[in-house]
C-alpha positions as CSV (number, residue, x, y, z in Angstrom):
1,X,0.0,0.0,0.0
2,X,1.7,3.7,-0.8
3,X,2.1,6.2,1.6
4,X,-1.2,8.5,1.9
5,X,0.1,12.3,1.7
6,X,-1.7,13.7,4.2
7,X,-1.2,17.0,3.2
8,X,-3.9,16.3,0.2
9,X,-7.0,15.3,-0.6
10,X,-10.1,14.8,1.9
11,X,-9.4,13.3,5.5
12,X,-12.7,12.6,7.7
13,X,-11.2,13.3,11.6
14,X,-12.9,11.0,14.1
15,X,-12.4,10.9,17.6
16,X,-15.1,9.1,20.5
17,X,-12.1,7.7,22.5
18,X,-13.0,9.3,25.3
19,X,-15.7,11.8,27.4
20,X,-16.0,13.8,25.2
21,X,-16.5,13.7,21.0
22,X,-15.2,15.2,18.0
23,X,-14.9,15.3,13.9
24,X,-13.5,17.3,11.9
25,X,-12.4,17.7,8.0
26,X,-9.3,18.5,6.8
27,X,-9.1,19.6,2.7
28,X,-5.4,20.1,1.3
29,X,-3.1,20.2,4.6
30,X,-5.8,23.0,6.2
31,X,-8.4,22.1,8.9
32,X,-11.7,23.3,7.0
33,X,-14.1,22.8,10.0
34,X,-14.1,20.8,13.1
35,X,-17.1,20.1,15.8
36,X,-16.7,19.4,19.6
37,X,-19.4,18.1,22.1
38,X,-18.9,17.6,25.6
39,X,-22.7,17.3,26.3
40,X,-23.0,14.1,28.2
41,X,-24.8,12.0,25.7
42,X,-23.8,8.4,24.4
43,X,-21.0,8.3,21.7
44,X,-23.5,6.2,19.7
45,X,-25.6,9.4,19.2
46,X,-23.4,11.8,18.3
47,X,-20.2,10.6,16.8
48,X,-22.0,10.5,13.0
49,X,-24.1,13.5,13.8
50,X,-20.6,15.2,14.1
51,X,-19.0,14.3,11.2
52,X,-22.0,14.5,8.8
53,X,-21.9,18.4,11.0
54,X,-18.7,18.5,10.1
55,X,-18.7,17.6,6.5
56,X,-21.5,19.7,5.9
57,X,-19.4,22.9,7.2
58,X,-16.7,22.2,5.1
59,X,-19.0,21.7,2.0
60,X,-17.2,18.2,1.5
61,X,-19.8,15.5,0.4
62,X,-18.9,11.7,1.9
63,X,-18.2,11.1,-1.8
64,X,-15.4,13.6,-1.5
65,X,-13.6,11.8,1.4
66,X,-9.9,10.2,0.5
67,X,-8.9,8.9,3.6
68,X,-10.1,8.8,7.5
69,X,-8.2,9.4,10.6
70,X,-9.4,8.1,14.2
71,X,-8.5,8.0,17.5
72,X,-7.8,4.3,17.9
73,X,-7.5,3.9,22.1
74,X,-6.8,3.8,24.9
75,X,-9.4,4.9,26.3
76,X,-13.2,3.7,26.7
77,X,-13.8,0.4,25.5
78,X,-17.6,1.5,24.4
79,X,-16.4,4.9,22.6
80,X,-12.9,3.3,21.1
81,X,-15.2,0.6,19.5
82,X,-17.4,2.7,18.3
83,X,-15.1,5.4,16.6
84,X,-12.9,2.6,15.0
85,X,-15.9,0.6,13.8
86,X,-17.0,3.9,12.2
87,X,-14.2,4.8,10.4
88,X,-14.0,1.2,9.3
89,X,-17.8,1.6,7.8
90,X,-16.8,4.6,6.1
91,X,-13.6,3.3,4.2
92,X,-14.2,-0.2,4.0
93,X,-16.7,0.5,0.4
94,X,-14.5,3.0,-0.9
95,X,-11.1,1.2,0.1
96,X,-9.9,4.3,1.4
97,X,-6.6,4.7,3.7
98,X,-6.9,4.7,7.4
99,X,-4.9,7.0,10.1
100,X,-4.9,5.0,13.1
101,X,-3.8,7.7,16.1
102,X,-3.5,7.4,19.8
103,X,-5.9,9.1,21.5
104,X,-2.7,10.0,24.0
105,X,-1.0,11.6,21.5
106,X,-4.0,13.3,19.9
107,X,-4.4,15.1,23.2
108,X,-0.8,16.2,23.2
109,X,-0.6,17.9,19.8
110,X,-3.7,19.6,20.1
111,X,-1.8,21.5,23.3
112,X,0.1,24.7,21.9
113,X,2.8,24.4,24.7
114,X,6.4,24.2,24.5
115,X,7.8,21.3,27.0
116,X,6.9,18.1,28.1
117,X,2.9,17.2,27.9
118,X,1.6,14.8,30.1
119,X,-1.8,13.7,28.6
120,X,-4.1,11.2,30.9
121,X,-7.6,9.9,30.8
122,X,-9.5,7.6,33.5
123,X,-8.7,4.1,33.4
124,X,-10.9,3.3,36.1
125,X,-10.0,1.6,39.2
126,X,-7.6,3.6,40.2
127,X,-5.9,3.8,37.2
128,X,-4.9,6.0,34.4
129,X,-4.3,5.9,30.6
130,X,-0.9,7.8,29.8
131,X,1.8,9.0,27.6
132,X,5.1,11.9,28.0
133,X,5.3,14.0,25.1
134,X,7.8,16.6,24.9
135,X,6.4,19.9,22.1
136,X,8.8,22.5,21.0
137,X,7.6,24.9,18.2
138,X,5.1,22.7,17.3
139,X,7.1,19.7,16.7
140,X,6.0,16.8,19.1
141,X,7.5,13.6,20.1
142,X,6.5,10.7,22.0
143,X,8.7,10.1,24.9
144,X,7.1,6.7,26.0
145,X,4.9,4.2,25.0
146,X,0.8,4.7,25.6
147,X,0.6,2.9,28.9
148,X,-0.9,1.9,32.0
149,X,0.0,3.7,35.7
150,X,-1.6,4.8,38.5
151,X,-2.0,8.3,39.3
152,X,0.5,8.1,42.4
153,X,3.3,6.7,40.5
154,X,2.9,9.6,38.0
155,X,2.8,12.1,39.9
156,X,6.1,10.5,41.3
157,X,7.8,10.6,38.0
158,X,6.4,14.1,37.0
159,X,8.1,15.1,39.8
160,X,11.5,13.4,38.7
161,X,11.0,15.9,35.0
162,X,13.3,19.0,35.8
163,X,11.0,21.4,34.1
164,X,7.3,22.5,34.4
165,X,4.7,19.6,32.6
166,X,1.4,20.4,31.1
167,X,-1.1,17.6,32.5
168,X,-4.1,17.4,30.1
169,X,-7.1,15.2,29.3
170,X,-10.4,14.0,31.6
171,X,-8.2,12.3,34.0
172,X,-6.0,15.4,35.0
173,X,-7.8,16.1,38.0
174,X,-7.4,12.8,39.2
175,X,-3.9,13.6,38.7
176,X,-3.7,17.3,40.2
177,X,-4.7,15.9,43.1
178,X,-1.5,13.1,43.8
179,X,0.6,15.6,42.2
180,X,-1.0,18.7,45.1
181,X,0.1,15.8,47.8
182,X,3.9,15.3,46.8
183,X,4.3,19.0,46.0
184,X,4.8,17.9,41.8
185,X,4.8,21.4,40.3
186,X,2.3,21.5,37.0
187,X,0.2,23.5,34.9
188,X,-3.5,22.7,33.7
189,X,-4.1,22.8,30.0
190,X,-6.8,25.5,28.8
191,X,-10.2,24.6,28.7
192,X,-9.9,24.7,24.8
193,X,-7.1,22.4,24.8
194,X,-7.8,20.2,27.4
195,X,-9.6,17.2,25.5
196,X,-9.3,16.0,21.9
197,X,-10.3,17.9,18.7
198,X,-10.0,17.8,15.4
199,X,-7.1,20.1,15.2
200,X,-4.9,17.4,17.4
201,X,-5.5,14.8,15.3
202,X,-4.2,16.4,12.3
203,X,-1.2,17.7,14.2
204,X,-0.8,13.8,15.4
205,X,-0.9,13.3,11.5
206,X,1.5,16.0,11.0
207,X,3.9,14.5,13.0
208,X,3.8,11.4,12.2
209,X,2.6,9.9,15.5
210,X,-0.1,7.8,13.7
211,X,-0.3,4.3,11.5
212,X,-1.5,3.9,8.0
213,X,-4.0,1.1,8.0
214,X,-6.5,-0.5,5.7
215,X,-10.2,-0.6,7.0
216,X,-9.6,-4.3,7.3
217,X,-6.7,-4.5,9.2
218,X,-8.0,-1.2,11.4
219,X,-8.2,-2.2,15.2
220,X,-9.1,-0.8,18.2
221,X,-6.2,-0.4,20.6
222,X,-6.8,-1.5,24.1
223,X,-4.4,-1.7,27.2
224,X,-6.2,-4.4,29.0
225,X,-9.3,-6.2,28.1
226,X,-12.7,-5.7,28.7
227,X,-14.9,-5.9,31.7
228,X,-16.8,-8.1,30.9
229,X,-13.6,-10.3,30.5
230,X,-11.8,-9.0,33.7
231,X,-14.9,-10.1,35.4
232,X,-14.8,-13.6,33.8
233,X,-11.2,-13.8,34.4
234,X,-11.5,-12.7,38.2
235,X,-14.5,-15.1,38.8
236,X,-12.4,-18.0,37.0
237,X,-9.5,-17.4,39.2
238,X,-12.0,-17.1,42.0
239,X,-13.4,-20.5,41.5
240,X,-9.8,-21.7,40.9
241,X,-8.9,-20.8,44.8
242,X,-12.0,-22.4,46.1
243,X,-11.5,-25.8,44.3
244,X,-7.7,-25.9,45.6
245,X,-8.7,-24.9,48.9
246,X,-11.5,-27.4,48.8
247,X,-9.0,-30.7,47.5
248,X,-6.9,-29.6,50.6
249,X,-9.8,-30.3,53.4
């Protein structure tokens, strides 16, 4: 498969990774129009009112779309589901290109800061989804792998970083509030930068922090499985204990 140029062409910008919900459309390297919600409701009913929003702004038909670009995970198993199987609807008839992006590093680029960006969302259970990014003049770069920690043990390494760290994303509260207890120095994201839009996406894009895909081969990342599988794994291993505590009577 060749290399998409992103810089031409139609890309449809998805993102339901997390909270909150966005699309956008970028035509020929510029962002033409991009929608935002935050408004509570179910991914399910308005991730495709979005884009068709979006589309519609930009005066781009569907016909007109070349390639699409999604926020792949972490984050929500319900919302990463449903954006990938999206953009995997929308390119599989066309056999258009796929940008898979982390929703991590989507959240980073959209922040216009200069230093290290630490971008987290809710895990649940006490944990968080995570990455380090470090931004200077708009050039970003991952410095570690999307990942797994819990708050505490960031707030630990954040405090290690020798410089001031922009914390971002709908679990930075969650982290404020370790980093308030160890005395981690931070700085909150604006309001307008603090969750994922269509402008991070293509800056992800821009920076090469995504993967080209097919719509068949497209995936939804995850860092851990479900719950329903945790649960079934938990109640297995559960079971497990009784029986060998049971052959030892």
């Amino acid at each position: 498969m060749n290399k998409y140029d992103i810089n031409k062409g139609v890309i449809l910008l998805i993102d339901s990774s997390t909270l909150t919900c966005c699309a956008g459309v970028v035509k020929d390297g510029r962002v033409f129009s991009s929608v935002f919600s935050n408004n509570g409701l179910t991914h399910s009913r308005t991730l495709l009112p979005s884009a068709e929003r979006a589309l519609s702004d930009a005066q781009v038909s569907a016909d007109e779309i070349n390639a699409v670009a999604v926020t792949a995970g972490p984050g929500s198993f319900t919302g990463v589901k449903i954006g990938v199987s999206t953009a995997k609807g929308i390119a599989f008839t066309k056999n258009l290109p796929c940008f898979s992006v982390s929703s991590t590093a989507a959240l980073a680029c959209g922040a216009a800061f200069s230093g290290i960006i630490c971008p987290v969302s809710d895990a649940r259970r006490g944990m968080l989804y995570n990455a380090l990014f470090s931004s200077d003049k708009g050039v970003f770069s991952r410095l570690c792998c999307d990942r797994q920690i819990t708050a505490e043990a960031l707030a630990e390494e954040i405090g290690k970083i020798n410089e001031r760290v922009l914390i971002l994303g709908d679990g930075a509260e969650i982290l404020a509030g370790e980093c308030e207890k160890c005395g981690t120095s931070f700085s909150f994201a604006p309001q307008n930068s603090a969750f994922i839009h269509a402008e991070g996406i293509y800056e992800a894009l821009k920076n090469g922090l995504y993967e080209e895909k097919t719509a068949e081969n497209l995936a939804a990342v995850y860092l851990r499985p479900p719950q329903a599988e945790r649960e079934r794994l938990e109640r297995l291993e559960a079971e497990k204990k009784q029986k060998e505590e049971e052959e030892k009577k």
